[in-house]
N, C-alpha and C positions, 0 to 999 in steps of 0.2 A: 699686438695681441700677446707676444710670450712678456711684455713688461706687464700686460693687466692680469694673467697668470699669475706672474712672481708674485703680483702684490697681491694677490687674494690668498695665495698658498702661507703668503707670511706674515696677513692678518688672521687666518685662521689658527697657525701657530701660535702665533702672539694671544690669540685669544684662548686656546686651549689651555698653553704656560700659564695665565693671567685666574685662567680657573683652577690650576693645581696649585697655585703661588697658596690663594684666598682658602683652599681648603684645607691644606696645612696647617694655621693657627686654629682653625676651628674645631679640628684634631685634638691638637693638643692641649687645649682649654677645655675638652670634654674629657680628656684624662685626669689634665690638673681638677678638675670640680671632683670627677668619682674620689681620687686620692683624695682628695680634702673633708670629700662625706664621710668617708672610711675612718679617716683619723679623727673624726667628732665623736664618732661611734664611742661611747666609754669601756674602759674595759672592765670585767665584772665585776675587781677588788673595787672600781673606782665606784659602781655602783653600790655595791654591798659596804662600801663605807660610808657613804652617805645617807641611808639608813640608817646606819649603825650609831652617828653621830645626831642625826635628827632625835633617834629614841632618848639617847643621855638627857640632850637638849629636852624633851619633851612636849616638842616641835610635831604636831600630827601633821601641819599645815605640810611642813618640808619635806616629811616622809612621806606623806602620798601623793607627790611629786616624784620621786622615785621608788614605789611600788606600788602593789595592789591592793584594794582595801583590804582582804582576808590578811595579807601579809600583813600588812599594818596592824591588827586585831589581833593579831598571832603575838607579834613582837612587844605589843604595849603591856600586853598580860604576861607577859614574860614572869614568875612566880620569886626569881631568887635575885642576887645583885648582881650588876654586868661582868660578863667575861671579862678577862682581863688580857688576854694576847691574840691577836688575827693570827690563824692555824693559813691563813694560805686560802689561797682557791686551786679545784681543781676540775679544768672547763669553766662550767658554768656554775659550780657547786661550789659557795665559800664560807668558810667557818670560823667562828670564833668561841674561843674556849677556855675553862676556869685553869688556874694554877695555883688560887688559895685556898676554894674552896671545895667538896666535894657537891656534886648532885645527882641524884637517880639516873641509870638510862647510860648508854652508851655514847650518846651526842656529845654528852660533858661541855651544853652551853647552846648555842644558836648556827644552827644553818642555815644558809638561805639559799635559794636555789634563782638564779639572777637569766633575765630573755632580757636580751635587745639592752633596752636603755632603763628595764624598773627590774626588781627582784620582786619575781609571779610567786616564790613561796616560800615559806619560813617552818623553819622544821626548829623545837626547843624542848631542853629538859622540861618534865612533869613534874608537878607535884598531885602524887594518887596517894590518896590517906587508906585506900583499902587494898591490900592484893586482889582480891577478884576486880575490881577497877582496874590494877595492873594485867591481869590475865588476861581480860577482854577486849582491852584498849591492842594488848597487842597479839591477838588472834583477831582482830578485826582486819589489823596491818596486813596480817599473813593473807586473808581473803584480799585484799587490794591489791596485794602483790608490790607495796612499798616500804621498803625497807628501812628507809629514815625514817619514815611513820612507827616504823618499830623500835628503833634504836632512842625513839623518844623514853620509853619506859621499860626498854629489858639493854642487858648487858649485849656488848659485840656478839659473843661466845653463843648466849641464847639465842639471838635472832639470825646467826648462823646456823645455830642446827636444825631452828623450824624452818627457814628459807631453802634448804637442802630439798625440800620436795615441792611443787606446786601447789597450792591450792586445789583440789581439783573437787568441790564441792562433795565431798563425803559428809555422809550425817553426823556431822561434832556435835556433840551434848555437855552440855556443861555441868559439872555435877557441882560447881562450889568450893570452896579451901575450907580447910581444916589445919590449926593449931600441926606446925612441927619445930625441932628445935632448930634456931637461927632463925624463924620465919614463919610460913604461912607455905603451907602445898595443897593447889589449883589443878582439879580435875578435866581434861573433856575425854567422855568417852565416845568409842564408835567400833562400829561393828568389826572386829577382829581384835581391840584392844583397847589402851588407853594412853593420855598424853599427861604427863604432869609438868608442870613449870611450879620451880619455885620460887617463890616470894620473897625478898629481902627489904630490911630497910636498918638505917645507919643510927635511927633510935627512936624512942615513941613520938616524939613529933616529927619527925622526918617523914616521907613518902616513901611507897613502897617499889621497887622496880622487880622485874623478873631478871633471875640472877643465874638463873641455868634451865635444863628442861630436860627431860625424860620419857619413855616408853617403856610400855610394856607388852606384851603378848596374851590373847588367851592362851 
């Protein structure tokens, strides 16, 4: 009796050990897989230069394989010649940006804004042939509450001072630009006072950006 004991006590052992042995690899082959998924994962410079290279190429095929068609639609229209230096990412945000030549807007070239494994958006210099196209394009930005959307056609400096308040749906009216010197100054009025942005551009055929902006009181 205490031999058929023993030996059941130390097949169930045996058999217990024999299931912790087996679970062990199992373990660790589901850590090795997650690590291995993680490290496929691209990181976003690696993303956003893959785009960035498909556009040169003129490759639509290879870039919408790494982005979204908007994205794509964004970047092929791109208006001037490619940046010439990658400014870095920062998170999810990476950029690239001119050093020879000048263009409208505070972006100074292409952003793109990079989820998972494609770049969901592309933010780029404009070309607006009118100030009031400038003025509207970026008081539209201000209602969206997107900031690169703004930096497409006004200076840092500007789409800081209007970003300084919310949106908070006041009655804007747009009264129009009018001839001043260096430029073109963009009215919207509303009830208590008025908002001016002014208008720049670098020469008659160049586009126009908003280059500062203004308030006033009744």
């Amino acid at each position: 009796m205490r031999g058929s004991k023993a030996a059941a006590v130390l097949a169930a052992t045996l058999t217990a050990a024999g299931a912790l042995t087996l679970s062990v690899p199992a373990r660790v082959q589901a850590e090795t897989t997650a690590t291995a998924e993680r490290a496929a994962v691209a990181r976003p410079s690696e993303v956003a230069g893959r785009l960035f290279r498909a556009w040169l190429r003129k490759d639509r095929r290879a870039a919408s394989a790494v982005a979204t068609p908007a994205a794509v639609n964004t970047i092929f229209g791109y208006p001037y010649r490619a940046p010439d230096r990658f400014a870095g990412c920062t998170g999810s945000v990476c950029r690239f940006v001119h050093t020879s030549v000048r263009v409208p807007g505070g972006l100074n070239g292409i952003l793109m804004v990079v989820s998972g494994p494609k770049v969901a958006r592309v933010y780029t210099s404009r070309h607006v042939t009118t100030g009031s196209g400038a003025a509207t394009r970026l008081f539209a930005a201000w209602r969206a509450g997107d900031r690169n959307r703004g930096l497409e056609v006004a200076s840092t400096g500007a789409v800081k001072t209007l970003f300084r308040t919310r949106f908070g749906g006041v009655g804007h009216i747009f009264q129009g630009c009018e001839k001043e010197r260096g430029g073109q100054r963009c009215a919207y009025s509303y009830e208590g006072g008025a908002m001016f942005m002014h208008a720049r551009r670098l020469s008659a055929g160049s586009g126009y950006w908003i280059d500062s902006i203004g308030y006033i009181a009744d």
